[in-house]
Biopython code that builds the backbone (N, CA, C, O; Angstrom):
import numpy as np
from Bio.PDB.StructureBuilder import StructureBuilder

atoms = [
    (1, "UNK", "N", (-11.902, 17.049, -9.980)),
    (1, "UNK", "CA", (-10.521, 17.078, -9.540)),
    (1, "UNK", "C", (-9.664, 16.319, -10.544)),
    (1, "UNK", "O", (-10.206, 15.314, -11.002)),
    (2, "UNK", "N", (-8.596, 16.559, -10.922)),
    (2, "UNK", "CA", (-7.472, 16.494, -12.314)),
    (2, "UNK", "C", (-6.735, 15.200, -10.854)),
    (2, "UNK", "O", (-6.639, 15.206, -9.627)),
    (3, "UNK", "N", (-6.419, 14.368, -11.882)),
    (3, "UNK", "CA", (-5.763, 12.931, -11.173)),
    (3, "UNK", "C", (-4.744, 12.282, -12.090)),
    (3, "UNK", "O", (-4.898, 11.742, -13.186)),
    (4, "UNK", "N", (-3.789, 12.456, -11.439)),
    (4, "UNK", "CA", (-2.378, 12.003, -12.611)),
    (4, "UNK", "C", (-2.539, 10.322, -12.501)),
    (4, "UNK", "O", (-3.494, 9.796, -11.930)),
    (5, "UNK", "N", (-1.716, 9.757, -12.985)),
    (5, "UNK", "CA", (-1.319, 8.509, -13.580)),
    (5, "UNK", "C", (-1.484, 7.376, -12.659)),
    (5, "UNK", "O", (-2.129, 6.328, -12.637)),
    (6, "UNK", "N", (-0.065, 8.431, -11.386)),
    (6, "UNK", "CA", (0.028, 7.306, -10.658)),
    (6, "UNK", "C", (-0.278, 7.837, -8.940)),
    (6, "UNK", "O", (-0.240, 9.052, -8.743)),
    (7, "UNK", "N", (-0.451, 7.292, -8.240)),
    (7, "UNK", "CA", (-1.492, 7.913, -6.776)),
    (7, "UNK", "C", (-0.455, 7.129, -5.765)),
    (7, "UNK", "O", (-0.546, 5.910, -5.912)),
    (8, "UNK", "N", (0.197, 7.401, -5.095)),
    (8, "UNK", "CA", (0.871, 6.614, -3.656)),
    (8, "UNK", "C", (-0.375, 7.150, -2.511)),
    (8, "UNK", "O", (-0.524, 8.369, -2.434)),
    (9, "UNK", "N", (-1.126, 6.397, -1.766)),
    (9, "UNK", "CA", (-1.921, 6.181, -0.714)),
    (9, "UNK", "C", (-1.064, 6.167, 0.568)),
    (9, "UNK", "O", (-0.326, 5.184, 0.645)),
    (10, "UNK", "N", (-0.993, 7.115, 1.677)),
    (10, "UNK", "CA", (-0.301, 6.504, 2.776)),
    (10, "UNK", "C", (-1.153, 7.314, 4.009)),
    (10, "UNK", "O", (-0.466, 7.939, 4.817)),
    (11, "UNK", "N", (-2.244, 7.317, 4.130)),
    (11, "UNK", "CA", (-3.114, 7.448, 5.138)),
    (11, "UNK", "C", (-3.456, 5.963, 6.268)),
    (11, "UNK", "O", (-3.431, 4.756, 6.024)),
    (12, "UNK", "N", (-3.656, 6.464, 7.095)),
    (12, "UNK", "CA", (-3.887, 6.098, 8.500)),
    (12, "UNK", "C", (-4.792, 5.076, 8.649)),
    (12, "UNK", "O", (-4.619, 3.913, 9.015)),
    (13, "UNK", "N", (-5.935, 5.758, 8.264)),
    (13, "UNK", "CA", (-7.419, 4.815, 8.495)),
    (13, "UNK", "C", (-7.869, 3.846, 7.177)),
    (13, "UNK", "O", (-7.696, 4.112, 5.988)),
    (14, "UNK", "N", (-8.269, 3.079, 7.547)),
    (14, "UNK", "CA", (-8.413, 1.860, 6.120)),
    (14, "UNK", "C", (-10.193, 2.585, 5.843)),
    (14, "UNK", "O", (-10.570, 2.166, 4.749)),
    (15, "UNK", "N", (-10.920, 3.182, 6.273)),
    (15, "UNK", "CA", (-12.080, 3.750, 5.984)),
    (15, "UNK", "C", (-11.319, 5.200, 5.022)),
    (15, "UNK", "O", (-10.882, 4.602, 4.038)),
    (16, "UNK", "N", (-11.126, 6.006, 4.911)),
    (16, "UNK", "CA", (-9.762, 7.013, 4.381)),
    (16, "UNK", "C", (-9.603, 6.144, 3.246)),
    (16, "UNK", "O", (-10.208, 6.369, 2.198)),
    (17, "UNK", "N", (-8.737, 5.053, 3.405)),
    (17, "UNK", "CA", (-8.170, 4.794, 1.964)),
    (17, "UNK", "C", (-9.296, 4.004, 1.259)),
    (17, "UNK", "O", (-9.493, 4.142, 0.051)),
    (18, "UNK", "N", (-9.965, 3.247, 1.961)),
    (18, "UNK", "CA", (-11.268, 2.734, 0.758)),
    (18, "UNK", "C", (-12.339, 4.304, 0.039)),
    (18, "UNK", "O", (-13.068, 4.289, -0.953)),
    (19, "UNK", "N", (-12.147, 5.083, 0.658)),
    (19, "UNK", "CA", (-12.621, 6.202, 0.022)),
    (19, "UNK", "C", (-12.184, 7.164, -1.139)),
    (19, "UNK", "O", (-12.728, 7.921, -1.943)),
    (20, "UNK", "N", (-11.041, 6.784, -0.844)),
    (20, "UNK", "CA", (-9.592, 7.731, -1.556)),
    (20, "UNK", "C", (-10.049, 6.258, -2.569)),
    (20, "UNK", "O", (-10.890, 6.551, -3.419)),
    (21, "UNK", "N", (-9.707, 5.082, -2.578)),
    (21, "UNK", "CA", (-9.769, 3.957, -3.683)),
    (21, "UNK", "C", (-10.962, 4.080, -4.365)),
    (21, "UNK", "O", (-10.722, 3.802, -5.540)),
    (22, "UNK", "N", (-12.252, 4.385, -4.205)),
    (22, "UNK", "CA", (-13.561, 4.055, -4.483)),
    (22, "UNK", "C", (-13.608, 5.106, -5.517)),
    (22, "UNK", "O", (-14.116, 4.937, -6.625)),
    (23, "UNK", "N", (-12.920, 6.473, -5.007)),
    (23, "UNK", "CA", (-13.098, 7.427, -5.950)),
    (23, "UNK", "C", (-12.148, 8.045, -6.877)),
    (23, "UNK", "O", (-12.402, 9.103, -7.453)),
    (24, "UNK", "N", (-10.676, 7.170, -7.077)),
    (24, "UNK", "CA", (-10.071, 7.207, -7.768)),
    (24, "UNK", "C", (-9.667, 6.014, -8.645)),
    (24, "UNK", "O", (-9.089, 6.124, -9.727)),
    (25, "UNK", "N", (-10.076, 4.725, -7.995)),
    (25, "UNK", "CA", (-9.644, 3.230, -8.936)),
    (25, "UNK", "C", (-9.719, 3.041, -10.656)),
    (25, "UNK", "O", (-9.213, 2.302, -11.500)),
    (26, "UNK", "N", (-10.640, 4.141, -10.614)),
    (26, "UNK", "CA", (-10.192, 3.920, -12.436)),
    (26, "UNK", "C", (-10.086, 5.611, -13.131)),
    (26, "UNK", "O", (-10.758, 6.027, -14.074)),
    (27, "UNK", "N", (-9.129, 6.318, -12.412)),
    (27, "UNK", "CA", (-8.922, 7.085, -12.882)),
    (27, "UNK", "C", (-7.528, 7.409, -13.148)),
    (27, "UNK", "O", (-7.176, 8.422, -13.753)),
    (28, "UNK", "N", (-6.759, 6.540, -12.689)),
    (28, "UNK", "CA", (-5.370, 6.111, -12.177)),
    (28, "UNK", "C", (-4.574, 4.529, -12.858)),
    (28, "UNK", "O", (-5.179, 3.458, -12.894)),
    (29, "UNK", "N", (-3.153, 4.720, -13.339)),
    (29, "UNK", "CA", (-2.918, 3.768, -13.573)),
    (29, "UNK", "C", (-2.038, 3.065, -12.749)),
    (29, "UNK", "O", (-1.990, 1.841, -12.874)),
    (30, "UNK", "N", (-1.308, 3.650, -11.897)),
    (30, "UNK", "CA", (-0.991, 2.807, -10.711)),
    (30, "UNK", "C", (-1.048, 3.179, -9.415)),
    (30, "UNK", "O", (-0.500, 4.241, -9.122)),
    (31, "UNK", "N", (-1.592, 2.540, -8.557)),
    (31, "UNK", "CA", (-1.929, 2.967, -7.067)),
    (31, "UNK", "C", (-1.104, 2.071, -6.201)),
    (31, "UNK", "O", (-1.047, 0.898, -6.569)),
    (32, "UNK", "N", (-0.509, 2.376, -5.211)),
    (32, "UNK", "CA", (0.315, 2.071, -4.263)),
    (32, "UNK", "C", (-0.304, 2.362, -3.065)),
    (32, "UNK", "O", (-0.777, 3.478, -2.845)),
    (33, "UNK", "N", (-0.349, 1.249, -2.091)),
    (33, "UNK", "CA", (-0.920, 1.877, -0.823)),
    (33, "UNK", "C", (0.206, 1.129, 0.330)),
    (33, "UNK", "O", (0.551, -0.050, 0.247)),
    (34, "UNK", "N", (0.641, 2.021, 1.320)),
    (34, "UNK", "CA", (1.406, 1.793, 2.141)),
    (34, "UNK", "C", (0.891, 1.318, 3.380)),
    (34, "UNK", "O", (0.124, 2.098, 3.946)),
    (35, "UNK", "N", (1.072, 0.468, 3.819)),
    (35, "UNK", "CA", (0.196, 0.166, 5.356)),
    (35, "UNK", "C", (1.377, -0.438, 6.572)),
    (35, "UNK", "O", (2.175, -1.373, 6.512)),
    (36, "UNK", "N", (1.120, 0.401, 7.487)),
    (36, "UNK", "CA", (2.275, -0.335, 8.435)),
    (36, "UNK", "C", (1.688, -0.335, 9.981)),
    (36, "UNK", "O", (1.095, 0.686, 10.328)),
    (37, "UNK", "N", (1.811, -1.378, 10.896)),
    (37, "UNK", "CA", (1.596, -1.230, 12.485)),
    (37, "UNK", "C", (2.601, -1.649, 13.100)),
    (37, "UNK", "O", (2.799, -2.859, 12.994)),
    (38, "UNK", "N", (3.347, -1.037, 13.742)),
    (38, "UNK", "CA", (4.522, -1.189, 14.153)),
    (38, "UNK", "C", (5.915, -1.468, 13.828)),
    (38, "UNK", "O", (6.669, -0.504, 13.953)),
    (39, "UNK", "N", (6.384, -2.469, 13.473)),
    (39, "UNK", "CA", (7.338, -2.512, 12.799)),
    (39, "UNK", "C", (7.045, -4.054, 11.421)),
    (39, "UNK", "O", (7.693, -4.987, 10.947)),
    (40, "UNK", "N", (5.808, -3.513, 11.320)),
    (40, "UNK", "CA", (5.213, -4.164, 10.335)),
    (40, "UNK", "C", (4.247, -3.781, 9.030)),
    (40, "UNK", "O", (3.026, -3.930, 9.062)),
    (41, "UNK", "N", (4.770, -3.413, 8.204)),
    (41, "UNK", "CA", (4.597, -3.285, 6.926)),
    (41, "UNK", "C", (4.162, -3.682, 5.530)),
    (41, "UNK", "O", (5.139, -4.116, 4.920)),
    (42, "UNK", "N", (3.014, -3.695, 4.770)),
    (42, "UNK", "CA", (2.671, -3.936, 3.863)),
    (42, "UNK", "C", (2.351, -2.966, 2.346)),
    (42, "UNK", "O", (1.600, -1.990, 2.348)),
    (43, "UNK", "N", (2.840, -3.302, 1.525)),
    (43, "UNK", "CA", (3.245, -2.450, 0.493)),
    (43, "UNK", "C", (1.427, -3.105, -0.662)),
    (43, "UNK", "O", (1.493, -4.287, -0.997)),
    (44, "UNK", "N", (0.319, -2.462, -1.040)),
    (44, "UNK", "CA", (-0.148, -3.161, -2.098)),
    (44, "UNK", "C", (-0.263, -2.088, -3.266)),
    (44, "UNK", "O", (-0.354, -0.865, -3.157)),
    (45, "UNK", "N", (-0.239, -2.724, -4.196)),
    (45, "UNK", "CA", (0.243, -1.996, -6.157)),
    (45, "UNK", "C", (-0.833, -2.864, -6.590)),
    (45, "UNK", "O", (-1.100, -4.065, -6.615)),
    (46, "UNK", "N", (-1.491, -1.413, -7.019)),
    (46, "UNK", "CA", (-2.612, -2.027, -8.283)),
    (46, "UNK", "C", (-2.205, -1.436, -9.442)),
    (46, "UNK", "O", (-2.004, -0.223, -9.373)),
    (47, "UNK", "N", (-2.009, -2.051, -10.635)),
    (47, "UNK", "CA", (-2.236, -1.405, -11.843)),
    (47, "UNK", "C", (-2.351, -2.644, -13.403)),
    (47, "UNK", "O", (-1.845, -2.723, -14.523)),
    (48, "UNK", "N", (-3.002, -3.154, -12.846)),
    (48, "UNK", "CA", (-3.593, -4.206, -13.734)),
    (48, "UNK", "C", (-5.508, -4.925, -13.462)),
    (48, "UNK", "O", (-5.828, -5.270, -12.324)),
    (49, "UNK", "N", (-6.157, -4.997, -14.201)),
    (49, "UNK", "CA", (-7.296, -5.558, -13.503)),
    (49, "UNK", "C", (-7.291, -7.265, -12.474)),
    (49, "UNK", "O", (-8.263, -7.917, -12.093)),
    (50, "UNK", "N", (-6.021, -7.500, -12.316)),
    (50, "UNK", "CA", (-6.088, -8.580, -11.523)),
    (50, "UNK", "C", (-5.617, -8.126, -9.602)),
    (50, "UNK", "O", (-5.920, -8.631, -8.521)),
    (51, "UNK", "N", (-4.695, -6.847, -10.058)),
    (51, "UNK", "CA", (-4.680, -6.488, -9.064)),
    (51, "UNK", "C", (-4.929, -5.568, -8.663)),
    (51, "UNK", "O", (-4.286, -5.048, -7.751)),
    (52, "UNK", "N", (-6.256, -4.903, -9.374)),
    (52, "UNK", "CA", (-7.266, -4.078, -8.837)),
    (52, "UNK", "C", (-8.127, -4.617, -8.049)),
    (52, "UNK", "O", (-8.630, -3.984, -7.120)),
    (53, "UNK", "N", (-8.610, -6.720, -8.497)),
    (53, "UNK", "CA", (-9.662, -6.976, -7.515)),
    (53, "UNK", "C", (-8.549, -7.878, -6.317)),
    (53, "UNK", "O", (-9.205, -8.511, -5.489)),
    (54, "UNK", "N", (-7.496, -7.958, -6.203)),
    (54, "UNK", "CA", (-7.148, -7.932, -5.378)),
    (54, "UNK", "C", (-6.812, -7.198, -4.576)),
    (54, "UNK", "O", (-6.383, -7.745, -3.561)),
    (55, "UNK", "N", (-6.815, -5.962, -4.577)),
    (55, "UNK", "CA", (-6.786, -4.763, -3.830)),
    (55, "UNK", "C", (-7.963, -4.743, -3.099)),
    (55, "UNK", "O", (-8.056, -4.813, -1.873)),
    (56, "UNK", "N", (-8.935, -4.636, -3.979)),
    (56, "UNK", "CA", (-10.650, -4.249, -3.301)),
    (56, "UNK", "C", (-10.686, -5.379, -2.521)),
    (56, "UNK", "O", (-11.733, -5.208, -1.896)),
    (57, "UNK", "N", (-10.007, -6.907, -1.982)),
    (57, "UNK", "CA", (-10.361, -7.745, -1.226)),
    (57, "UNK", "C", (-9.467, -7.438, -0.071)),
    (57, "UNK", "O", (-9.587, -8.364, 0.731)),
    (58, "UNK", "N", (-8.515, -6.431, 0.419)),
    (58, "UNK", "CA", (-8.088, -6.172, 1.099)),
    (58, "UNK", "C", (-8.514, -5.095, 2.254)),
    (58, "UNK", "O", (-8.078, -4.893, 3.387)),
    (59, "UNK", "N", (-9.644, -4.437, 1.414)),
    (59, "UNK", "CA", (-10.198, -3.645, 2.185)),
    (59, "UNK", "C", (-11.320, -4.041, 3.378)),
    (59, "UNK", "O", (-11.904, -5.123, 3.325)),
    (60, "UNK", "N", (-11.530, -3.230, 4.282)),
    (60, "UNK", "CA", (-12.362, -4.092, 5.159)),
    (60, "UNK", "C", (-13.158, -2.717, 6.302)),
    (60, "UNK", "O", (-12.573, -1.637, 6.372)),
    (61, "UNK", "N", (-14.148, -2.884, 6.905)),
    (61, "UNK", "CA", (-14.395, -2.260, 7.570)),
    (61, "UNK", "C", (-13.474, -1.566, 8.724)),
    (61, "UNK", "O", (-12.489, -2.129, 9.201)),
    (62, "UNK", "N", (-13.848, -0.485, 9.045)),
    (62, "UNK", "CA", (-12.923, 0.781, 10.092)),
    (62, "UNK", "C", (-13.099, -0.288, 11.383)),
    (62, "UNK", "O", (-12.142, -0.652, 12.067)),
    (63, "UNK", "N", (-14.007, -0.575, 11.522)),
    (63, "UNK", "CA", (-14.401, -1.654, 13.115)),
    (63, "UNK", "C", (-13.489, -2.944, 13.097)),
    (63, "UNK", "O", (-13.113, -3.162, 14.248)),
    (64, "UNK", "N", (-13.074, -3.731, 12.347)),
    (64, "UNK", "CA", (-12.291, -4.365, 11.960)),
    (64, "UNK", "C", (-10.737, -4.569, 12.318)),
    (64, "UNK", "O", (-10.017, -5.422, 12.836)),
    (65, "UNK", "N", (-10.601, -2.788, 11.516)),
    (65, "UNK", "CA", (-8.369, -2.617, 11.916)),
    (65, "UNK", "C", (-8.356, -2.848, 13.301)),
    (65, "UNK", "O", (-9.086, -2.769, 14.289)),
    (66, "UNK", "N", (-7.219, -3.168, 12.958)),
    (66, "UNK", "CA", (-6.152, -3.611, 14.539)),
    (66, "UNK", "C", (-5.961, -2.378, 14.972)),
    (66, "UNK", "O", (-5.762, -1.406, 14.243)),
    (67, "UNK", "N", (-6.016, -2.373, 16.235)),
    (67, "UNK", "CA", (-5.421, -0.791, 16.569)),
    (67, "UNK", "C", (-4.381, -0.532, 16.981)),
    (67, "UNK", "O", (-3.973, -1.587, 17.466)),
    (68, "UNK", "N", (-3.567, 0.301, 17.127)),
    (68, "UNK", "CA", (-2.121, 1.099, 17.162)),
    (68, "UNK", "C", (-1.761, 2.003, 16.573)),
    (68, "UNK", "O", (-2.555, 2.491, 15.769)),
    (69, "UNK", "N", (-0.714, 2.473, 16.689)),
    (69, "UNK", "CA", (0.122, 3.466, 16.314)),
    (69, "UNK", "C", (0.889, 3.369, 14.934)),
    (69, "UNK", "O", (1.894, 2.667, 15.044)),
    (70, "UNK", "N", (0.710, 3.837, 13.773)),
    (70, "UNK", "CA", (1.878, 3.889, 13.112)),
    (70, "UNK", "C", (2.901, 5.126, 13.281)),
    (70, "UNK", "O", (4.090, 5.096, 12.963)),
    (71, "UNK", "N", (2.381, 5.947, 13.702)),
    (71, "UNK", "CA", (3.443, 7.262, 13.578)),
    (71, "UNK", "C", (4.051, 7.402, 14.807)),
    (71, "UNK", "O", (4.381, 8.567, 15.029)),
    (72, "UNK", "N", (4.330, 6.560, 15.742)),
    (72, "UNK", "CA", (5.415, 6.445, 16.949)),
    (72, "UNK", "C", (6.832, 6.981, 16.499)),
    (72, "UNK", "O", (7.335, 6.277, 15.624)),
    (73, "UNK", "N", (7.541, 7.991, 16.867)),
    (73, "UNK", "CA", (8.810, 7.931, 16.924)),
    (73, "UNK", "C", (9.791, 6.900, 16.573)),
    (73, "UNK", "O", (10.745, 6.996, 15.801)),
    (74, "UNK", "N", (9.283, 5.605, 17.468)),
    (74, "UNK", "CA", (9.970, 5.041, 17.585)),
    (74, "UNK", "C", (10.142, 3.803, 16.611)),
    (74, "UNK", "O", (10.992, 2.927, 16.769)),
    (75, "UNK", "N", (9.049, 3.860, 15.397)),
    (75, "UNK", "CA", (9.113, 3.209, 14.267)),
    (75, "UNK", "C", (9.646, 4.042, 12.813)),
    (75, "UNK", "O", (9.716, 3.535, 11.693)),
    (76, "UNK", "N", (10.030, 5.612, 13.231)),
    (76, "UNK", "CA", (9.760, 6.448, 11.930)),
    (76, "UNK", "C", (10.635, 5.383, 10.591)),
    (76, "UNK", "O", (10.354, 5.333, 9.394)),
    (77, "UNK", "N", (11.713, 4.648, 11.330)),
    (77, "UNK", "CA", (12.499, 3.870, 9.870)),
    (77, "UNK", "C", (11.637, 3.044, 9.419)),
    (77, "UNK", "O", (11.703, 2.800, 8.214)),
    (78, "UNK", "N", (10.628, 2.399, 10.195)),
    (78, "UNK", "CA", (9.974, 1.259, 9.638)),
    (78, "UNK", "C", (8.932, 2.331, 8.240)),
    (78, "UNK", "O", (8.797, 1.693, 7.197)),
    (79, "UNK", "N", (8.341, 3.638, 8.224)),
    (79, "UNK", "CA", (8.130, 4.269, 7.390)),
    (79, "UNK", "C", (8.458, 4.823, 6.627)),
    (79, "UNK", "O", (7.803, 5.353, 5.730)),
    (80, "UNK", "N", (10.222, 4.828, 6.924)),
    (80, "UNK", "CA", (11.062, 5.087, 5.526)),
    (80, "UNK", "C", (11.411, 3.972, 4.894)),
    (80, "UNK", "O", (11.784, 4.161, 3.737)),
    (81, "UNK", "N", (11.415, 2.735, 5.315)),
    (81, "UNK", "CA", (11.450, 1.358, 4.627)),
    (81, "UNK", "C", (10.222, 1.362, 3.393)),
    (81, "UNK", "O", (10.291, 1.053, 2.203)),
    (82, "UNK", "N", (9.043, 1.870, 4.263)),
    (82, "UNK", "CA", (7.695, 1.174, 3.353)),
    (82, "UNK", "C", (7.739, 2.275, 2.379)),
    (82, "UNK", "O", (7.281, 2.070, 1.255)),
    (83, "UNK", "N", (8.324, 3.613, 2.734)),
    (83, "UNK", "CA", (8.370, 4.494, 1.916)),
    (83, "UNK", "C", (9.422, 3.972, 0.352)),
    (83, "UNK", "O", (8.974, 4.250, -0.761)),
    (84, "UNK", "N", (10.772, 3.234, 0.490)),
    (84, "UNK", "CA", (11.699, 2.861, -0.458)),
    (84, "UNK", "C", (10.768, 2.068, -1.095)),
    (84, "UNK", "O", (10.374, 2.351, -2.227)),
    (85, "UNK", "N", (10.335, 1.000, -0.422)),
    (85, "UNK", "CA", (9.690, -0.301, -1.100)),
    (85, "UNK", "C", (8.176, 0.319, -2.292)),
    (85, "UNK", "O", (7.898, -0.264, -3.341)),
    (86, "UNK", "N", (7.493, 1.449, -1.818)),
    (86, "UNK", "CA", (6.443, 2.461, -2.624)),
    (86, "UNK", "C", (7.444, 2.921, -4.025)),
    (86, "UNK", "O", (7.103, 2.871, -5.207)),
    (87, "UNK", "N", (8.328, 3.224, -3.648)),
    (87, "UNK", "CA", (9.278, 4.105, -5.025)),
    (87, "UNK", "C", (9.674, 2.492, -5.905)),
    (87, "UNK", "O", (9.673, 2.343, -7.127)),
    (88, "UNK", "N", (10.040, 1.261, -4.696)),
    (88, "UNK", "CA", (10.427, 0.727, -5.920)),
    (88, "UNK", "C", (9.906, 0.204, -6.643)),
    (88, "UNK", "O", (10.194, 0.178, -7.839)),
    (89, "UNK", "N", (8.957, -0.379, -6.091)),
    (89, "UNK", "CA", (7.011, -0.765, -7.003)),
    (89, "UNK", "C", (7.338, -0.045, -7.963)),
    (89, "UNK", "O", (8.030, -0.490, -8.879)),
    (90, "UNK", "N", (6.971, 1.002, -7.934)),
    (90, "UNK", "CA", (6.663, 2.345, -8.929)),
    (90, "UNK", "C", (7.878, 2.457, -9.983)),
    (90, "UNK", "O", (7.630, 2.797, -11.140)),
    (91, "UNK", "N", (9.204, 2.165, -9.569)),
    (91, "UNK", "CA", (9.832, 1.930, -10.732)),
    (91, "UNK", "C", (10.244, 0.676, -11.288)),
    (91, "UNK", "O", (11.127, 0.835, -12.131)),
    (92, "UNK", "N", (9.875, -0.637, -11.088)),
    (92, "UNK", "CA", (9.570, -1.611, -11.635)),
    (92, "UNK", "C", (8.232, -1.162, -12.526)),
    (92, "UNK", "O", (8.257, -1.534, -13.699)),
    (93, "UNK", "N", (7.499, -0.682, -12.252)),
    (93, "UNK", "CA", (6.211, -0.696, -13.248)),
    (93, "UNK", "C", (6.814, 0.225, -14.030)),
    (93, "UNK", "O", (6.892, -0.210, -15.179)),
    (94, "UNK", "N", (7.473, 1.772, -13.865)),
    (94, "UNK", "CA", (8.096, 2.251, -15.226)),
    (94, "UNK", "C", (8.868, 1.397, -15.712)),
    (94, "UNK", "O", (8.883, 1.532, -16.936)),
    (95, "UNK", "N", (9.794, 0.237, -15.227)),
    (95, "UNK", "CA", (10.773, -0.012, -16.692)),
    (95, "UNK", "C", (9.733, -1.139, -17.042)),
    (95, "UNK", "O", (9.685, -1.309, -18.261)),
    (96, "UNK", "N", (9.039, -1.810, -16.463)),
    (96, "UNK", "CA", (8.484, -2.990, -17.160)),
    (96, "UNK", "C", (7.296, -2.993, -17.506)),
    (96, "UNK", "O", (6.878, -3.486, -18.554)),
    (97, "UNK", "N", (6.383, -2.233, -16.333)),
    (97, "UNK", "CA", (4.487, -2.503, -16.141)),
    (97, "UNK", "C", (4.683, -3.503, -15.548)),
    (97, "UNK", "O", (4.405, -4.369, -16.378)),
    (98, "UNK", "N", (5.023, -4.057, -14.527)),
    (98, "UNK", "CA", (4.465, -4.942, -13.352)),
    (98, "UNK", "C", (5.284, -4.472, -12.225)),
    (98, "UNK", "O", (6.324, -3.814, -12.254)),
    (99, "UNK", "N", (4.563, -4.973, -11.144)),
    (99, "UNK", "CA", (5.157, -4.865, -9.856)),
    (99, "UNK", "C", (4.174, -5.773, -8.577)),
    (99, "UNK", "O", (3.045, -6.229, -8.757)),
    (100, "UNK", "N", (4.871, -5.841, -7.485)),
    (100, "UNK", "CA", (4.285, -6.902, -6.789)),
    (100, "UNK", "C", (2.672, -6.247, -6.485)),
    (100, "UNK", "O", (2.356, -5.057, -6.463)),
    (101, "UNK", "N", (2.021, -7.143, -6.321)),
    (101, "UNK", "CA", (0.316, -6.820, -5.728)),
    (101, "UNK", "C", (0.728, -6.762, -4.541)),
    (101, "UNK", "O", (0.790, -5.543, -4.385)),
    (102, "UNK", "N", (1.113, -7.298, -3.418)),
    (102, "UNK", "CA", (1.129, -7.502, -2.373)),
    (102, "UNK", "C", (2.272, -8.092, -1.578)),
    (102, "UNK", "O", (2.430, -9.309, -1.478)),
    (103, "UNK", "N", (3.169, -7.081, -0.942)),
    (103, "UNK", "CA", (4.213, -7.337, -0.292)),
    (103, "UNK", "C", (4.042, -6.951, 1.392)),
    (103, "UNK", "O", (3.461, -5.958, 1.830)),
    (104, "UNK", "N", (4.797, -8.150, 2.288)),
    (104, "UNK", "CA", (4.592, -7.655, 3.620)),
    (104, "UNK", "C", (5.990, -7.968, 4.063)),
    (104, "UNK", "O", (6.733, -8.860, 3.655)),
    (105, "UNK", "N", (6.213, -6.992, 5.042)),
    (105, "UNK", "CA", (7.621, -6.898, 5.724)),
    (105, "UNK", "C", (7.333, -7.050, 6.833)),
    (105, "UNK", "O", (6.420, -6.274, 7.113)),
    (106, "UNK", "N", (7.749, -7.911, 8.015)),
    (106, "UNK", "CA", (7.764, -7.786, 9.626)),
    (106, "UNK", "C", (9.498, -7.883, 10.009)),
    (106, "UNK", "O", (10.429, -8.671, 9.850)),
    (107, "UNK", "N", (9.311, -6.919, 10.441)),
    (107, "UNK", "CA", (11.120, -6.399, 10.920)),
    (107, "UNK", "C", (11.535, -7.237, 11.759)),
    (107, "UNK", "O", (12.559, -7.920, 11.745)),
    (108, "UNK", "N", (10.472, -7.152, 12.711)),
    (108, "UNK", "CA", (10.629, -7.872, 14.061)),
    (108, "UNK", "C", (11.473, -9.604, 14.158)),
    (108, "UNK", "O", (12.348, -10.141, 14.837)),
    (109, "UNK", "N", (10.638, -9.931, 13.123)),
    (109, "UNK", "CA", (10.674, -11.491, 12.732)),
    (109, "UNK", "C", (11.379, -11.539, 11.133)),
    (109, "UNK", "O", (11.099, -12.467, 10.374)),
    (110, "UNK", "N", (12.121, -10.665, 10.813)),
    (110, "UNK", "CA", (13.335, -10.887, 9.808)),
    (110, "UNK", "C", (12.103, -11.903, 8.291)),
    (110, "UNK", "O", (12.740, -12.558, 7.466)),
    (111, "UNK", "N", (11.135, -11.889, 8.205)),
    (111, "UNK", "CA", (10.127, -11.986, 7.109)),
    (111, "UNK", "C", (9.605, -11.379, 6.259)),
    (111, "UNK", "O", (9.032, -10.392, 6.720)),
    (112, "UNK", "N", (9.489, -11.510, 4.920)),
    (112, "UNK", "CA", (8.931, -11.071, 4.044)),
    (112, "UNK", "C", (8.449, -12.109, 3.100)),
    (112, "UNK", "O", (9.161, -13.008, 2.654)),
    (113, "UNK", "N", (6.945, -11.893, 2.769)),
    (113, "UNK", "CA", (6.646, -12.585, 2.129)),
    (113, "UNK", "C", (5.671, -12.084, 0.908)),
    (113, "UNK", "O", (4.961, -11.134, 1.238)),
    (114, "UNK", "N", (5.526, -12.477, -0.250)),
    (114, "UNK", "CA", (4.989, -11.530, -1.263)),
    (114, "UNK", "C", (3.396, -12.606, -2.124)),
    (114, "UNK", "O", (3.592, -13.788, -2.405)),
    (115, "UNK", "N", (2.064, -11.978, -2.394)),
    (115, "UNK", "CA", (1.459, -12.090, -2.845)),
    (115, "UNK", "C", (1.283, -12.660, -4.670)),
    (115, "UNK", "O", (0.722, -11.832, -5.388)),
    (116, "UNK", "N", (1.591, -13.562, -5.138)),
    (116, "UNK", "CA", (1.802, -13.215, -7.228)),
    (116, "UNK", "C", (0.434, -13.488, -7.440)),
    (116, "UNK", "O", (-0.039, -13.429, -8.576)),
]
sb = StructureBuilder()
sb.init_structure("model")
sb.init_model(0)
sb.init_chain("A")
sb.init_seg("    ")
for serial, (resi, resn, name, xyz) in enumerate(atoms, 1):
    if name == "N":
        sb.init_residue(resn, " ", resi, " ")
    sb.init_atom(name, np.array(xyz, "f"), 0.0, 1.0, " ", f" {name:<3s}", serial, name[0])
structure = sb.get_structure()
């Protein structure tokens, strides 16, 4: 399978995306993975080897995730948020080559706090 540059991840199950990661992590130069439960959101960008192994420490067994809903109606903005914050990763790394490893948004509680 032909694999461009850069990969945005926005699947459901964290078993899904460690699979999708396992078999694309070095075929790709920047990966974005979107993760949200409720009105809570986390953005992670790999495209350096520091935050490739910080990526792989994020992953974790399917038995593990929290359970809920991301695709409720009643959050769809909280997935057009994580959706802006994916594009803007992605164009910080075109004008510069960096972008955050690890960003989290909770709406609820007016927080964001970021990973360097």
């Amino acid at each position: 399978m032909e694999v461009g540059t850069v990969v945005f991840c926005c699947v459901d199950r964290i078993s899904t995306r460690e699979s999708i990661w396992r078999s694309l992590q070095d075929r790709c130069d920047f990966w974005c993975d979107g993760r949200m439960l409720g009105e809570t959101l986390r953005i992670l960008t790999s495209s350096d080897p520091k935050s490739r192994q910080h990526y792989n420490g994020t992953l974790f067994k399917q038995s593990e995730a929290q359970s809920g809903q991301c695709t409720s109606r009643s959050t769809i903005y909280t997935a057009n948020i994580a959706g802006g914050l994916m594009l803007h990763q992605f164009s910080r790394w075109v004008r510069s080559g960096n972008a955050e490893m690890d960003l989290t948004l909770n709406l609820l509680a007016s927080e964001i706090s970021l990973c360097i």
